[in-house]
C-alpha positions as CSV (number, residue, x, y, z in Angstrom):
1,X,-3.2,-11.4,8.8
2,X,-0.1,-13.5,8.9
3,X,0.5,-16.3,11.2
4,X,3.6,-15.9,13.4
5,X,6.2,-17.9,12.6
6,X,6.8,-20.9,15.3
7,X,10.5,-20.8,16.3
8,X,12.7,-22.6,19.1
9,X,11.1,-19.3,21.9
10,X,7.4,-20.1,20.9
11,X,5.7,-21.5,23.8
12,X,2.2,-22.6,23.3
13,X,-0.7,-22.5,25.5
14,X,-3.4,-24.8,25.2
15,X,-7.1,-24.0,26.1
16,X,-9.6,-26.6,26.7
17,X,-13.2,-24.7,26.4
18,X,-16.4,-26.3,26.8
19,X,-19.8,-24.5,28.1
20,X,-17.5,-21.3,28.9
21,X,-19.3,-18.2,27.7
22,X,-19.2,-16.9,30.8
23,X,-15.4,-16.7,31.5
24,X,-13.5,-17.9,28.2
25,X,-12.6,-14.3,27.3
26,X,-11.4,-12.9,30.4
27,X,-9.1,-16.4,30.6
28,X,-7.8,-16.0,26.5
29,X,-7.2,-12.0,27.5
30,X,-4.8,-13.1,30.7
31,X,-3.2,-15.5,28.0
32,X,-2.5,-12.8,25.3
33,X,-1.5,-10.3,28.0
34,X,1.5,-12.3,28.4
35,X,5.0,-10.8,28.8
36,X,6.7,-13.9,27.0
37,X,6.7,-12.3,23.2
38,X,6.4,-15.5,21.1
39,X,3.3,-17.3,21.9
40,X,0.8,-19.8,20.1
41,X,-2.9,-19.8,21.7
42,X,-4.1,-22.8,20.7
43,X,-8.3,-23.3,21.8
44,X,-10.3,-26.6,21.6
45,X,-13.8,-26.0,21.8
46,X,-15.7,-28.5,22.2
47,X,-19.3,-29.0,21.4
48,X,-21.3,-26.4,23.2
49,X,-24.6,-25.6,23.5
50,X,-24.2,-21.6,24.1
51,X,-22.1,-18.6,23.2
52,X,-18.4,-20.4,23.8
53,X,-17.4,-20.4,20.0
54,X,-18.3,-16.8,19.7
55,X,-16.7,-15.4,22.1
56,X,-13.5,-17.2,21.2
57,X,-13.5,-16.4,17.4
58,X,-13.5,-12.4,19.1
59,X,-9.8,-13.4,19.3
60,X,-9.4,-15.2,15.9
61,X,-7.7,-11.3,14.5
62,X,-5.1,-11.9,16.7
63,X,-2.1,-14.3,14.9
64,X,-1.6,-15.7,17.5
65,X,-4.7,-17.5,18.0
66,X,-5.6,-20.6,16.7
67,X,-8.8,-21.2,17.4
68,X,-10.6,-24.9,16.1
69,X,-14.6,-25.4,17.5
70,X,-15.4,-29.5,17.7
71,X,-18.8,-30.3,15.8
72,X,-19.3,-33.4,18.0
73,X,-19.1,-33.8,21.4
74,X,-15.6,-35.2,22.6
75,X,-15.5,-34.7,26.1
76,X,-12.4,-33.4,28.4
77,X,-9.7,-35.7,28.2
78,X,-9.9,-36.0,24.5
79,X,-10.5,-32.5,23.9
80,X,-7.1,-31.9,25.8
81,X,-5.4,-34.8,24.4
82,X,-6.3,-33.6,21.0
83,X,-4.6,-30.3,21.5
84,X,-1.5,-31.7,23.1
85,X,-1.1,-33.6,19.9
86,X,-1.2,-30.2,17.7
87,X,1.1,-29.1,19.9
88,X,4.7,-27.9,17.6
89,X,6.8,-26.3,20.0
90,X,9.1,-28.1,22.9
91,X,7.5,-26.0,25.7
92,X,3.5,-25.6,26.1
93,X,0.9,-25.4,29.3
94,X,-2.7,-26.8,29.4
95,X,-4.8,-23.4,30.8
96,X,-8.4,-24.7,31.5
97,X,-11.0,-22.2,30.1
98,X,-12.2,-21.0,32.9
99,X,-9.0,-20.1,35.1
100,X,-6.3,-16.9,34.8
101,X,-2.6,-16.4,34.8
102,X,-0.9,-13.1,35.4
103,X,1.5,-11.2,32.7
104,X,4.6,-12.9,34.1
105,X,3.7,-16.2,34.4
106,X,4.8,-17.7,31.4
107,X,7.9,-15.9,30.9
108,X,8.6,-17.2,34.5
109,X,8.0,-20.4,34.5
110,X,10.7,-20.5,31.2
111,X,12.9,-19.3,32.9
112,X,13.1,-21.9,35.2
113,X,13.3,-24.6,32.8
114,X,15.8,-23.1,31.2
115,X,18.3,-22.4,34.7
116,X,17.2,-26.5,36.0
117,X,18.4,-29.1,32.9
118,X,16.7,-31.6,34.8
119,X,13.4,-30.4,35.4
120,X,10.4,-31.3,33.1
121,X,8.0,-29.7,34.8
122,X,8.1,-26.2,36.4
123,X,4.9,-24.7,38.2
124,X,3.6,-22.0,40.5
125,X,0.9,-22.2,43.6
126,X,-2.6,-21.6,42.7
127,X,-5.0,-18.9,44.3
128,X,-8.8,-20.4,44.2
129,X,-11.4,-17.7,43.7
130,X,-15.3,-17.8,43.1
131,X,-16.9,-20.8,45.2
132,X,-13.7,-21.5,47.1
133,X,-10.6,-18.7,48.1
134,X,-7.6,-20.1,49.2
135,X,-4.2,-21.7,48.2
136,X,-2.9,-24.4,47.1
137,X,0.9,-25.2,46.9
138,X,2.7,-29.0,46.3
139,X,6.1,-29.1,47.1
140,X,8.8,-29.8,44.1
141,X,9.2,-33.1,43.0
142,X,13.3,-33.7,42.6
143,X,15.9,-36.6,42.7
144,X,16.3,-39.8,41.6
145,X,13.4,-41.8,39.6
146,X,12.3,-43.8,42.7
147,X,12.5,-40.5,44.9
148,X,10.4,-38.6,42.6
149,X,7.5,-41.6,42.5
150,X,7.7,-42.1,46.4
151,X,7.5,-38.3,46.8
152,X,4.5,-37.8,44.3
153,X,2.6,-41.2,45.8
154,X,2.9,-39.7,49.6
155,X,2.6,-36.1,48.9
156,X,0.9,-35.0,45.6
157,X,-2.9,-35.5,45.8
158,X,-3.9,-32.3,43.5
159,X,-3.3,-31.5,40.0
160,X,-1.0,-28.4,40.9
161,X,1.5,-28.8,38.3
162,X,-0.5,-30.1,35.7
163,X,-1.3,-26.3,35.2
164,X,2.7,-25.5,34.5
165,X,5.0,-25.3,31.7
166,X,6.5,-28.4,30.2
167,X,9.4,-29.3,28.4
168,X,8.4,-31.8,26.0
169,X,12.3,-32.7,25.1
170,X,12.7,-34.1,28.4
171,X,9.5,-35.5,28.8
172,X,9.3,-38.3,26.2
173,X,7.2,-35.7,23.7
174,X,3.7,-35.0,24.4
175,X,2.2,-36.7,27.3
176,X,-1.5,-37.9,26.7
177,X,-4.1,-38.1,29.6
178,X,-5.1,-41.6,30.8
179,X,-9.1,-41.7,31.0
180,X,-10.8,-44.0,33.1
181,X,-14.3,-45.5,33.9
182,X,-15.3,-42.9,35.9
183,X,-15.0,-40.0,33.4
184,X,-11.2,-39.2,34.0
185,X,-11.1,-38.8,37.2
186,X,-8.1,-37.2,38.7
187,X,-6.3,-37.8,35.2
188,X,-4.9,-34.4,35.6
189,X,-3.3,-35.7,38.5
190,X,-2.3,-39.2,37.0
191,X,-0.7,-37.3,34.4
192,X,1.6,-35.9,36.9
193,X,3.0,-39.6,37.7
194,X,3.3,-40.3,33.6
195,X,5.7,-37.0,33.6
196,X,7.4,-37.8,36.2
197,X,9.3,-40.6,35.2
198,X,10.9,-38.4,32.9
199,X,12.7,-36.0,35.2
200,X,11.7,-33.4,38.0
201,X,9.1,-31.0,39.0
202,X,10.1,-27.2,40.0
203,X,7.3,-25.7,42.3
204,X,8.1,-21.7,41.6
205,X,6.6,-19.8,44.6
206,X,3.8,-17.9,43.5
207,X,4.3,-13.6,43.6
208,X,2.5,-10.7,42.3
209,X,3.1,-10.8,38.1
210,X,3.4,-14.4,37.5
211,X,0.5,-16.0,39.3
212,X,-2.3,-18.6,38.6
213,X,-5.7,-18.3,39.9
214,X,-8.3,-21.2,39.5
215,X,-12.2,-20.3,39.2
216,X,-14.3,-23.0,41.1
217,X,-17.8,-22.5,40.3
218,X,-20.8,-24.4,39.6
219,X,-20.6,-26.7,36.6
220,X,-17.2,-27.5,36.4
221,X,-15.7,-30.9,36.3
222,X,-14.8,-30.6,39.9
223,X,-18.2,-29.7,40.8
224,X,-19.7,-32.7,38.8
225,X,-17.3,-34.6,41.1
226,X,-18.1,-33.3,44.3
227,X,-21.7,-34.2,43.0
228,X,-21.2,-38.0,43.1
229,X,-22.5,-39.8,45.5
230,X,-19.7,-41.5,48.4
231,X,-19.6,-44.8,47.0
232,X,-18.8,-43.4,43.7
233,X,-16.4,-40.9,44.6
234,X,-14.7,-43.9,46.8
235,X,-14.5,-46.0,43.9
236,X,-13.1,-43.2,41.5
237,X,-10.0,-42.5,44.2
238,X,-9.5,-46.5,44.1
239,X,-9.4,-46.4,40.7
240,X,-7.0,-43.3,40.2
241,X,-4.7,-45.2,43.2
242,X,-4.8,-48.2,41.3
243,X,-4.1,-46.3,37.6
244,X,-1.0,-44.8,39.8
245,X,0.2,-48.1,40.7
246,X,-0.1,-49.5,37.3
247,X,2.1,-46.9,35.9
248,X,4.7,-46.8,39.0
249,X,5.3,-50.9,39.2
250,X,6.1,-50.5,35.3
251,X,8.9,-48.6,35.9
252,X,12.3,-50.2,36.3
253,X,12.6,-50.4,39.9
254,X,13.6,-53.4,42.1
255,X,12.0,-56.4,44.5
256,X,12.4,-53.7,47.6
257,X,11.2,-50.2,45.8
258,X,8.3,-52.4,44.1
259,X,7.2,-53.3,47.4
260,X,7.5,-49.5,48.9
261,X,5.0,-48.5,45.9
262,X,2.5,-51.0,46.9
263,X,2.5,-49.8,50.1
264,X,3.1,-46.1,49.6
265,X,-0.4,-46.0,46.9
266,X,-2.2,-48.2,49.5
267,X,-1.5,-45.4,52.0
268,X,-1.9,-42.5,49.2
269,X,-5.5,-44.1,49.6
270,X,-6.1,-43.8,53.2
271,X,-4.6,-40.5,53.6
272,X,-6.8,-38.8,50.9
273,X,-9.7,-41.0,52.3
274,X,-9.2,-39.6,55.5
275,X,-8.7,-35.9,55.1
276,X,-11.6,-35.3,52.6
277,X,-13.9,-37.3,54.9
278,X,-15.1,-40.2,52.8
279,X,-17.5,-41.1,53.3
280,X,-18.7,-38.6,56.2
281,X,-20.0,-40.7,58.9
282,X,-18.8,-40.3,62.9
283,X,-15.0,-40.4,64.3
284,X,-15.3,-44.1,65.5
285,X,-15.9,-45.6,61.7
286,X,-12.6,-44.4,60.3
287,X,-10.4,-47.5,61.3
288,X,-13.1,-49.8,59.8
289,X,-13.2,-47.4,56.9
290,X,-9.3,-47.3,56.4
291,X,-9.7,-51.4,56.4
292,X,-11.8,-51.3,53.7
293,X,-9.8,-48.6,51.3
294,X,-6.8,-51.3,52.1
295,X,-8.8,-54.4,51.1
296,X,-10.4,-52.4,48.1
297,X,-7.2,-51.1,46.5
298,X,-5.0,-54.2,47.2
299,X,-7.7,-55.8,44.9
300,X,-7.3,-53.4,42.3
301,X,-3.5,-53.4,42.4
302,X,-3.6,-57.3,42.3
303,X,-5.9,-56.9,38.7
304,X,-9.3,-57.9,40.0
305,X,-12.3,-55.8,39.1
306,X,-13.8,-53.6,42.4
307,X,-17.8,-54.2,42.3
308,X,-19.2,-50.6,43.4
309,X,-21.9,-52.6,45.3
310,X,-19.2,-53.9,47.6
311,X,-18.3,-50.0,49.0
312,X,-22.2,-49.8,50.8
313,X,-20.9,-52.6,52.9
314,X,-18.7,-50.0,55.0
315,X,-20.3,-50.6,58.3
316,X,-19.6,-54.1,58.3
317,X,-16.2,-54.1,58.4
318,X,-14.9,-53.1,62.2
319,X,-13.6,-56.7,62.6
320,X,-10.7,-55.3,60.4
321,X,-10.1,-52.2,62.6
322,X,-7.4,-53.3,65.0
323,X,-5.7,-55.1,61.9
324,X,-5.4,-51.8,59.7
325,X,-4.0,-50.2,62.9
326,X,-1.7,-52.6,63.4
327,X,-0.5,-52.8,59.9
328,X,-0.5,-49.1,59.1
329,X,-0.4,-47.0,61.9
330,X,-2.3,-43.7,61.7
331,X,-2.2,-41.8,58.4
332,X,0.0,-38.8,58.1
333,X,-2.4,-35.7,57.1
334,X,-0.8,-33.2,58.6
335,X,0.7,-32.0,54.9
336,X,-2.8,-31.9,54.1
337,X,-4.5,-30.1,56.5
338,X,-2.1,-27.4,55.2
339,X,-2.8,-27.3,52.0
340,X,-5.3,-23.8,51.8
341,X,-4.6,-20.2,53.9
342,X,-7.5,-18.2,53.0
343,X,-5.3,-15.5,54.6
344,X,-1.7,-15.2,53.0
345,X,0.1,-17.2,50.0
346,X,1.8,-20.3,51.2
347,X,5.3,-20.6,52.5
348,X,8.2,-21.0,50.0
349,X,8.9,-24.4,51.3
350,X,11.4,-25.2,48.4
């Protein structure tokens, strides 16, 4: 069968699979279902040990599929990376094997790149289903360059519009994931940041016909993450605030703007920190805790190495209490606290 010709309206959709015989084909029949006529399906599957290649050659009749199974093991950043690179069109999305999007939702999110010039990025709220229902939404990222970093540093903790359409015109060609030493974590995230400098982020609020649901279930990166134990998981977020301030203080920005982004990715640390509960000990060890997620990322920031060992010493620290409340005041979560409904979608907040 002929493959269809790629043409200024092909969007392509990109579909990291790894260990996914159990979901891959409802996720690549949600992708072919799509309303938008001119799509390339490109999958990456990387080495698996069950029935994830087979059940994503079932789709190989269809033209529009191209489907490539990895004979070594290349993990998840690379795997998406690599498709990224095969990527021919100006607009694409990254659809994780495991997740859905309704008919509409590509056809949507085009749409709004194509009515906002300066928008890289546009994106929809995403329903959680399996191990964890709810919603999450992120408000849109707009304005100028310093705007958009200050916005995504204080606000943006979850990879919301990572799972959106992109305009690869506008966004300096195809943007590769950072990895780190802790597996990638939060590169999805990171990734945000990276497109950001490049112009704006459209949150599209999410309605019947052109949603995106996420599957959480057991095995999945997220899970693996959750898995860590607290010290680890401590010193992945330092390392994804420090990544973020790496990329931010290498932007063109001045003396004063430099200095907000130190600040705002020191409190990007606390406020996370705080909100999932890291580590979860009792009420009267936060202050001592938000001392030591100051100290910890400054040294990161400044280019020292972070020992893990160092995080166990949490308990010691409530000498720097009073200091980290006199320096930072009491971290905004409020935004947070708001981020699920398990009842309703979330308000258009646009």
């Amino acid at each position: 069968m002929a493959v269809r010709k790629i043409d200024r309206d092909t969007v392509t959709v990109c579909v990291p699979a790894f260990r996914a015989a159990a979901f891959v084909g409802e996720t690549l029949t949600h992708i072919a279902a799509q309303t938008h006529d001119n799509l390339r399906i490109l999958v990456s599957v990387d080495l698996s040990d069950d029935d994830t290649a087979a059940r994503c050659r079932a789709f190989a009749t269809d033209p529009r599929f191209d489907i490539v199974v990895k004979t070594a093991r290349h993990g998840w950043i690379d795997n998406i990376n690599g498709l990224i690179e095969r990527v021919e069109t100006d607009d694409y999305c990254i659809i994780p094997h495991d997740d859905l999007i309704e008919p509409g939702y590509v056809a949507t999110l085009r749409a709004t790149l194509d009515r906002r010039p300066k928008a890289v990025v546009a994106y929809t709220d995403i329903e959680a289903f399996g191990a964890l229902t709810g919603w999450a939404s992120q408000k849109p990222i707009v304005g100028t360059l310093f705007d958009r970093v200050s916005k995504f540093l204080t606000e943006h903790f979850d990879a919301v519009a990572f799972r959106g359409l992109v305009r690869r015109s506008r966004a300096g060609g195809a943007v590769a994931l950072k990895s780190n030493q802790f597996n990638g974590y939060a590169a999805d995230t990171l990734w945000m940041l990276q497109v950001l400098e490049h112009g704006a982020m459209i949150r599209v609020r999410s309605e019947p016909g052109h949603g995106y649901r996420k599957r959480y279930h057991i095995g999945s990166q997220h899970h693996r993450w959750l898995k860590w134990t607290i010290h680890r998981r401590l010193a992945a977020w330092i390392e994804h605030c420090g990544q973020c301030a790496e990329l931010a203080l290498a932007m063109p920005f001045d003396d004063a703007e430099r200095a907000f982004i130190v600040q705002a990715t020191l409190m990007r640390g606390i406020k996370r920190f705080r909100i999932m509960g890291w580590p979860p000990h009792h009420h009267d060890l936060s202050e001592p805790h938000q001392a030591m997620i100051t100290g910890l990322l400054a040294t990161r920031i400044a280019g020292l190495p972070v020992p893990p060992g160092i995080i166990s010493n949490l308990r010691a620290l409530p000498r720097y209490a009073a200091m980290t409340r006199s320096v930072w005041g009491e971290a905004d979560t409020e935004d947070l606290r708001a981020r699920y409904s398990r009842r309703k979608p979330p308000p258009d907040s646009d």
